[in-house]
N, C-alpha and C positions, 0 to 999 in steps of 0.2 A: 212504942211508936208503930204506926202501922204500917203497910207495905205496900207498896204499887205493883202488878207483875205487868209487864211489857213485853214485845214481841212484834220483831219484823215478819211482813210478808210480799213480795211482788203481786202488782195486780198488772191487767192490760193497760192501765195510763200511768205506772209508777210504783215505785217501793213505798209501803208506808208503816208507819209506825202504830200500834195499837196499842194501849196500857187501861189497865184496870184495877179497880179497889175490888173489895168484898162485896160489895153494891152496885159494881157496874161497871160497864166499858168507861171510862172516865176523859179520854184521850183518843184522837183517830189524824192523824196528820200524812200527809206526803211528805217526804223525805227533802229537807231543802239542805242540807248537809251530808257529811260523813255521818256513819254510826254513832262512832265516838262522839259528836260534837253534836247528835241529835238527843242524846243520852245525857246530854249536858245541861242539855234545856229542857229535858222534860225536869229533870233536877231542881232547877232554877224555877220554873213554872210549880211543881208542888212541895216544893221544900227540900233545901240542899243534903238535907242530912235523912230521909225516909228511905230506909231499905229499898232495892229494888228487885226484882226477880226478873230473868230471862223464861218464855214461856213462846216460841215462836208457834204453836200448833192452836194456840190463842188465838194467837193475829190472822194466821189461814183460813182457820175456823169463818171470824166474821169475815173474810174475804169473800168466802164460798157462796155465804150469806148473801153480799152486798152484789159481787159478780158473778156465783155460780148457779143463783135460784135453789140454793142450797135452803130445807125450810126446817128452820130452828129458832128460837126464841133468843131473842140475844137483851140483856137491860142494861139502861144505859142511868150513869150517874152522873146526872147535872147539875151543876151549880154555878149561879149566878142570882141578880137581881131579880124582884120579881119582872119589872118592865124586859129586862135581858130571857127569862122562864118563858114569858108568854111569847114573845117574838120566836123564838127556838119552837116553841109549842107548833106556833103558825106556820112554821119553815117545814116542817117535818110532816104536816097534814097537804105540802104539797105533791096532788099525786106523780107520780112515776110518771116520766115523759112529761111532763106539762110546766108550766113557769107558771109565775105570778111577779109582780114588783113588789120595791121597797114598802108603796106605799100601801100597797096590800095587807101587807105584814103589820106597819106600824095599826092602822085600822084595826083588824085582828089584835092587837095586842090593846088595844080599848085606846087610842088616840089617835086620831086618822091624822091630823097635823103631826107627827110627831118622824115622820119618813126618814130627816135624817138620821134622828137615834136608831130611828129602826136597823137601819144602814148600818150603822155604828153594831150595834147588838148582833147583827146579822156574821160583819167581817171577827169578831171575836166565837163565833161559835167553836165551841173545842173538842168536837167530832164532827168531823168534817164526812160527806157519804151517809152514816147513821142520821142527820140533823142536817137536809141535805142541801147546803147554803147555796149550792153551785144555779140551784132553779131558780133564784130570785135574779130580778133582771129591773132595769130603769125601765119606765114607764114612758120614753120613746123607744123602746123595742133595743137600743143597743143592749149588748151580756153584760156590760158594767164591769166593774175590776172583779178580782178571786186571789186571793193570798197565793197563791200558786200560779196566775199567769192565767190572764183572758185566753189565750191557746188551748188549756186546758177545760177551762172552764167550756166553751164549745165544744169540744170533743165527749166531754161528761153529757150534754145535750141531746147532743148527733147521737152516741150511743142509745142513747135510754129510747128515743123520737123510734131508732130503727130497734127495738128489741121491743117494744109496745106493737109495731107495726109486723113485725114477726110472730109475736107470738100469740097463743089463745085468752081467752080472760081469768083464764086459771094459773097464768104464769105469772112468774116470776113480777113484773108489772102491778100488776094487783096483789100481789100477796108482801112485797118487801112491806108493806108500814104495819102491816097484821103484826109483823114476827118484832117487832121493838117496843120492849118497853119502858118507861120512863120512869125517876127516883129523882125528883126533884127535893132540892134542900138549896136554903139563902146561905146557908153556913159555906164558909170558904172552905173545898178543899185541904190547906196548907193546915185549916186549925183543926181540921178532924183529925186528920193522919196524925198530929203531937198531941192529940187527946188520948191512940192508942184506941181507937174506935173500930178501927179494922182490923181484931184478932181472927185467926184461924184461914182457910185456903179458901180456894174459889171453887168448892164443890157447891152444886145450885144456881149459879151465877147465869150458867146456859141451858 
């Protein structure tokens, strides 16, 4: 069976949990529990019984990335539908500082009618920051919900608005979507890991 490695780290809006396969950051969440009980659900989300490893200089690592303009290569392992792949796709081509809406996204994912799945596809992304769901917004200007709390989701905003306005075009701004790269596969998660698809450690991975 293969192994997931995980790893807490604090950022400026929260602790969060990171976890990864062989193929990628696979996981990126805010902390809505205790440790223990976050550990429980990442369990429950890719299969109760898949080893897991402790790796917190992992989780730092893409932090530095995500909030320090730290410039490193980080790949990410997604999996979902093809309609759920293209939507993430479109989320993630949203640049630094700027929004776009739902219905942007469903368009972009080849259905312009299709805004609420897009919605739907959007509140299930499972790297949350890396695949950066926080920019999409309804298309009367309100922030719309955030799995963590519209508070936040403005603050993730305000942040980026004033660190774009800070900085050069060489910064951090323009270069976060260079440094991610993507591993899409429809295959679920749960059924790789019990296929034993992920032998050996995460040297290469960053």
């Amino acid at each position: 069976m293969g192994t997931i490695t995980y790893g807490f780290c604090d950022t400026p809006f929260g602790e969060i949990i990171v976890a990864a396969t062989k193929k990628g950051i696979c996981d990126l969440q805010f902390l809505e529990y205790n440790k223990l009980e976050t550990i429980h659900d990442l369990g429950q989300r890719w299969g109760v019984y898949t080893p897991i490893t402790l790796d917190n200089e992992m989780a730092e690592m893409v932090a530095s990335v995500v909030f320090g303009g730290k410039r490193r290569k980080i790949t990410v392992d997604l999996r979902g539908t093809d309609f759920q792949i293209a939507v993430w796709k479109a989320v993630r081509a949203i640049p630094f500082g700027q929004t776009a809406t739902y219905q942007d996204m469903a368009r972009a994912a080849g259905n312009e009618k299709a805004a609420r799945a897009a919605a739907t596809a959007v509140a299930q992304n499972p790297v949350s920051l890396l695949i950066p769901c926080h920019r999409v917004v309804r298309s009367d200007g309100d922030t719309g919900d955030y799995r963590w709390g519209r508070d936040l989701k403005r603050k993730l905003l305000k942040w980026e608005a004033e660190t774009v306005t800070a900085q050069p075009k060489n910064g951090m701004a323009t270069n976060l979507n260079q440094l991610i790269d993507i591993h899409c596969s429809n295959v679920p998660l749960v059924e790789e890991l019990s296929q034993d698809m992920f032998k050996g450690d995460l040297d290469g991975l960053f």
